[in-house]
N, C-alpha and C positions, 0 to 999 in steps of 0.2 A: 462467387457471384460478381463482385467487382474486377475479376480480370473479363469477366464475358461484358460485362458493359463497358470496357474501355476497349476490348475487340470493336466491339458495337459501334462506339463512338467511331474511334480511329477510319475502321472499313467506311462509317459515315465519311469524313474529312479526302479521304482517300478518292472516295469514288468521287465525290463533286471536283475535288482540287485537279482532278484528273481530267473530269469533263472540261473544266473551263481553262484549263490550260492548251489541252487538242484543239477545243475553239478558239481561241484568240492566237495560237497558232495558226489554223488554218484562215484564219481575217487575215491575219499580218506578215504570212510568208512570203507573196509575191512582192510586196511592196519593202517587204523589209533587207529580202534581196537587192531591191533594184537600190532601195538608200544605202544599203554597205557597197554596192559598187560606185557609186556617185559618189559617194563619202572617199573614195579610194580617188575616183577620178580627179574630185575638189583638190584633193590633196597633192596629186601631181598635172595639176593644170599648167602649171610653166613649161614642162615634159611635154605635154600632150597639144601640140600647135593645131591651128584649125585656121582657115582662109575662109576669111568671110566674106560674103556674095553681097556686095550692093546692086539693087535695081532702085532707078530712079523713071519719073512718069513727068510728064507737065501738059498742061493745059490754062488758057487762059478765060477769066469770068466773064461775060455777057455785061452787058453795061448796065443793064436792069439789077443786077443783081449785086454787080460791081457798089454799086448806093447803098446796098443794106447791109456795106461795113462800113459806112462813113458818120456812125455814132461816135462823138468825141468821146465818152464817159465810159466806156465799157473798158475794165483793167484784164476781167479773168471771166471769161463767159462763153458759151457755146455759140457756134456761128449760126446765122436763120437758116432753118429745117431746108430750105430752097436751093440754097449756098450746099451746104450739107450732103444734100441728091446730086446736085451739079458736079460734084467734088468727088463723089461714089463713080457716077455714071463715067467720068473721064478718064480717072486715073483708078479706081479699084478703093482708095482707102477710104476707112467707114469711120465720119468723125460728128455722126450724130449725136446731139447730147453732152458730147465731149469738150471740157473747157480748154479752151484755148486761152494764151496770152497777150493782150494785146497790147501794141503799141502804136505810136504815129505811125508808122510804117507800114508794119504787119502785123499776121494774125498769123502765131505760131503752135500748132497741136501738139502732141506728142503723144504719140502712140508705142509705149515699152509693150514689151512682149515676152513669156519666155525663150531664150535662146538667139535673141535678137534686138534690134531697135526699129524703130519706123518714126518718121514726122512729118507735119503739114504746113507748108507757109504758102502764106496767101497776101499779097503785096498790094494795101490795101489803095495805092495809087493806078496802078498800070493791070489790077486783076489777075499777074498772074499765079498761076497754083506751081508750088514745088512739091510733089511726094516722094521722098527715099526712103525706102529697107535697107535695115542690114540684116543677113542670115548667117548666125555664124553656127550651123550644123546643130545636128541629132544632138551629139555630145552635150553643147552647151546646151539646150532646148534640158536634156532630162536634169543638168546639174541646176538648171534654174526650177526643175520642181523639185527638188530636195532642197534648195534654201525658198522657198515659194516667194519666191520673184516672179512680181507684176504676174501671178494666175490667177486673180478673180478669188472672190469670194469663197467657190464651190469648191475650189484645191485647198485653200485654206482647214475649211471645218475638215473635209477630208485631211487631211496632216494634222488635223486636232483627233478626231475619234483613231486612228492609227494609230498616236501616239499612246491614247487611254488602251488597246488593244496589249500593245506589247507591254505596256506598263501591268496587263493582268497577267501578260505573261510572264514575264519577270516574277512577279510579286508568290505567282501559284505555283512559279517553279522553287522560288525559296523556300515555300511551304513545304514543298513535297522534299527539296534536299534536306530539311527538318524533318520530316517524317523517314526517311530513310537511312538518316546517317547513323545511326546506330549499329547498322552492318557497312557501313563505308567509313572505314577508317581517316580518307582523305579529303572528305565532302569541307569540313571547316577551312583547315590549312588552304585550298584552294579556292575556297567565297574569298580568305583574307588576301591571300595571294592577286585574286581580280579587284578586291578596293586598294590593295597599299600600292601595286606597279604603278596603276595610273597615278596617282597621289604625289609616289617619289618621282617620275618623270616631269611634274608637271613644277614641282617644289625646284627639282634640282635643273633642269634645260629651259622650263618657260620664264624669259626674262620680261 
């Protein structure tokens, strides 16, 4: 009677650690791909050269508008919504909302980006607008969403629920090398083997 209810049980354990390990597998394969390759790229970025594209734009403000940066007090604050449009419509970059730096002089944006940089200055004497890009390729763009550099919000929680994804996977696969190493002689020796390598590599080369 007790070996049929610990069949029971077990087949219980068996079948669900099996379901949710196929799913969180199948959430976390493409993305877990593309982070072990990025995680390879990171790691040989000095290797891996890229030229990067600067474009630059200029345009100068209207004198009307030119006055609605001539507040002395403003240190960190977004330019008037008008300034803003002006700034859109001439040169491309979009710096509504967005606080800028100010000083006597100017008023400087900064627009990071993944796989690149971009900024705005705006001279707050003579009106006129600087905008440059730098594109430094595909390459960096995806190595900046595996360390989520400057992606907004929505990359972030996504690289938080993918994290919880694989971490089910992980956690249901150990379960299940626990439910099956009793016919796999080598299942332990090689869990210890993946904690101690990294461990002693990291004890004995990282200074």
């Amino acid at each position: 009677m007790r070996d049929t209810v610990d069949r029971t049980r077990r087949a219980f354990w068996l079948k669900h650690l099996h379901r949710w390990h196929w799913i969180s597998s199948a959430v976390s394969l493409v993305v877990l791909a593309m982070f072990s390759i990025t995680g390879f790229t990171l790691n040989h970025a000095a290797q891996i050269e890229a030229t990067p594209r600067v474009a630059r734009h200029a345009a100068t403000l209207p004198a009307a508008l030119l006055r609605q940066l001539a507040d002395p007090g403003r240190k960190a604050a977004p330019v008037d919504p008008a300034v803003a449009r002006f700034v859109h419509e001439k040169t491309g970059a979009e710096i509504s909302g967005r606080d800028g730096d100010w000083s006597d002089d100017e008023v400087l944006v900064s627009l990071p980006r993944p796989g690149g940089d971009a900024w705005v200055s705006i001279d707050r004497e003579t009106g006129e607008v600087q905008y440059e890009t730098t594109d430094r390729g595909w390459l960096a763009w995806f190595n900046d969403l595996h360390k989520g550099r400057n992606t907004g919000a929505a990359w972030r929680w996504f690289i938080d629920l993918f994290a919880l994804a694989c971490v089910v996977f992980a956690a249901t696969g150990l379960l299940l090398l626990k439910m099956h190493a009793g016919q796999r002689g080598m299942t332990w020796p090689l869990v210890a083997l993946g904690f101690v390598l990294p461990l002693v590599l990291a004890l004995l080369f990282i200074h």
